[in-house]
C-alpha positions in Angstrom: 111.2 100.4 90.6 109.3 103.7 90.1 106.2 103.9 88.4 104.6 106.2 86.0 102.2 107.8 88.9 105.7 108.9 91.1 107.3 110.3 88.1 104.1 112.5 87.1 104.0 113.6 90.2 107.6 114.5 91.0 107.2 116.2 88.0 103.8 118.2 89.2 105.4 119.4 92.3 109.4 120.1 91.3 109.2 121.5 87.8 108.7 125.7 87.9 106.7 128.0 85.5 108.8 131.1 84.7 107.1 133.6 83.3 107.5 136.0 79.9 110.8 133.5 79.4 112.9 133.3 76.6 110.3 136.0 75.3 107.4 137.8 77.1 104.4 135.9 76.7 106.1 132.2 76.7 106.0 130.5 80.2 108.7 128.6 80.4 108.5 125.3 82.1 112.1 124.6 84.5 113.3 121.3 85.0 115.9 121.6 87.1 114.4 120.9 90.0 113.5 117.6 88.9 117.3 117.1 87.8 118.5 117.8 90.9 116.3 115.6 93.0 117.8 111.6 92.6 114.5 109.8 93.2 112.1 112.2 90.8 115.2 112.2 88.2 115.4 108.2 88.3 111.0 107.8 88.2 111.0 110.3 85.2 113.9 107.9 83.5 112.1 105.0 84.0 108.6 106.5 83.0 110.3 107.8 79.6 112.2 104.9 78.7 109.0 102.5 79.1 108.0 103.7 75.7 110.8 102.1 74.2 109.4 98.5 75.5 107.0 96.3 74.3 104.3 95.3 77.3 106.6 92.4 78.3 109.7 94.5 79.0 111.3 94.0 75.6 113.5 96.4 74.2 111.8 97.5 71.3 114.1 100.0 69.8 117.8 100.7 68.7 118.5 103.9 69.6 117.2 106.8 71.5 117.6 110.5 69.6 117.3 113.7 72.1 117.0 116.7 71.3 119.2 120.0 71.9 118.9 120.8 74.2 116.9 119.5 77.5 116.6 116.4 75.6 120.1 114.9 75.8 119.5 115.4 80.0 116.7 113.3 79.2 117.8 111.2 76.4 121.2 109.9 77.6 120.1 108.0 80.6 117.1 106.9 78.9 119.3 105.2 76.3 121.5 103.9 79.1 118.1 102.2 80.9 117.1 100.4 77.7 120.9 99.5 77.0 121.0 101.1 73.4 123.1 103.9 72.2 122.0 108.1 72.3 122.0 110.0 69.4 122.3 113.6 69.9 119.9 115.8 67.2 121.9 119.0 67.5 121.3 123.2 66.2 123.0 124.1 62.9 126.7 124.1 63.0 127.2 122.1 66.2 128.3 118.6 64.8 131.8 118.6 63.3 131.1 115.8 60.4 128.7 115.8 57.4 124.7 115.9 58.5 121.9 115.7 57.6 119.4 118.9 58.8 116.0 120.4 59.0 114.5 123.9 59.5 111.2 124.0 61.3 108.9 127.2 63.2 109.0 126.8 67.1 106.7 128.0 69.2 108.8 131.6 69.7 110.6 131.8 66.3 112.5 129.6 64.0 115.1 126.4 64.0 117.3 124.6 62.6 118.8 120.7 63.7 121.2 118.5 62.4 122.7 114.8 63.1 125.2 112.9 61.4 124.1 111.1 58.3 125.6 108.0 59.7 123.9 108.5 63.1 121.4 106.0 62.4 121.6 103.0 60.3 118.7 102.5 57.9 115.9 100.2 59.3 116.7 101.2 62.9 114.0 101.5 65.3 114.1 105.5 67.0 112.7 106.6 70.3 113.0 110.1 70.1 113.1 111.7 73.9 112.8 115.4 74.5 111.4 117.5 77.9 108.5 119.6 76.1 106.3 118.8 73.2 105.2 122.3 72.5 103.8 123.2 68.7 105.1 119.6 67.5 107.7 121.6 64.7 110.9 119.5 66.6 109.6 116.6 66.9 108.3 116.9 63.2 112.2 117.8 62.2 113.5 115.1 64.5 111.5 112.2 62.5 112.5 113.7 59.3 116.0 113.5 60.1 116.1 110.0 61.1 114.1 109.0 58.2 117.0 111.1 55.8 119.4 108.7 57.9 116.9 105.4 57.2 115.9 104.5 60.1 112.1 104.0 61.4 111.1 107.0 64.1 108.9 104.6 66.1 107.4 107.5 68.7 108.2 110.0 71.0 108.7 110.0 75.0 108.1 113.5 76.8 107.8 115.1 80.2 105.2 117.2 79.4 102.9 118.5 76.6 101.5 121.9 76.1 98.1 120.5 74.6 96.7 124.4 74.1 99.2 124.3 71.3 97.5 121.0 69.7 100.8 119.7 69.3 99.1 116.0 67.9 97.5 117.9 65.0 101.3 118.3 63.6 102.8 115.3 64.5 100.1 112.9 62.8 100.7 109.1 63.3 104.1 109.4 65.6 102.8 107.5 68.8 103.8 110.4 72.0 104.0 109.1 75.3 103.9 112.0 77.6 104.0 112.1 81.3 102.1 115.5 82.4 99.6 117.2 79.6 99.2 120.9 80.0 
């Protein structure tokens, strides 16, 4: 099984900065790469689902919410590893049943998610999974909408973290296990 150091590295060398993308003055950080590549995709599952087990190997959650849009690549399979169902956190008018949603400032303008009230069950134990943990605002809106649902957001798995945004400073107590800091 892969550990943490092969899936930080895979993730050094594979993932490429494109510059002044969506916007000028945003670098934005491509995955692809890593997708596309079967041993750096598997070590990167296995290095983001660890934070949904206690230090015995225990399954320590219920569910695994990723976010639109790079974090249902991510989220899916992480779910799959820990043998718990995804739940997909979506943008505005993408889920066909009632929801429950959030608007929140990203790092390049402004957003809106939703999931379906019934997504989560309350008292259920959330892992939310998502590729970049930028300004913190979506991970922010993610725990608020699984707390609107009743469950318990018990932390956050990412690829990478931009820490010149000083992300932590919004998120507050929500453990974030990241794999590459920036």
């Amino acid at each position: 099984m892969p550990d943490r150091r092969t899936a930080q590295e895979a993730l050094q060398r594979l993932t490429v900065d494109v510059p002044d993308w969506p916007e000028k003055g945003v670098t934005f950080k491509d995955i692809t790469p890593v997708l596309a590549d079967h041993h750096a995709f598997s070590a990167i599952i296995t290095a983001l689902a660890a934070a949904g087990r206690d230090d015995h190997g225990t399954v320590v959650v219920d569910k695994v919410v990723g976010m639109e849009a790079r974090g249902f690549i991510l989220a899916a399979p992480v779910a799959l590893a820990l043998g718990i169902g995804f739940v997909p956190v979506r943008k505005a008018g993408k889920l066909p049943r009632a929801a429950h949603a959030v608007s929140y400032a990203l790092e390049y303008g402004e957003a809106t998610l939703e999931v379906h009230r019934d997504a989560i069950a309350p008292g259920e134990r959330v892992l939310m999974v998502d590729d970049v943990l930028a300004t913190g605002g979506t991970a922010v809106a993610t725990r608020q909408l699984i707390e609107a649902c009743g469950g318990v957001a018990t932390g956050a798995s990412v690829l990478m973290e931009l820490s010149f945004l000083d992300p932590r400073s919004v998120t507050g107590d929500l453990p974030i296990a990241t794999l590459l800091t920036i």
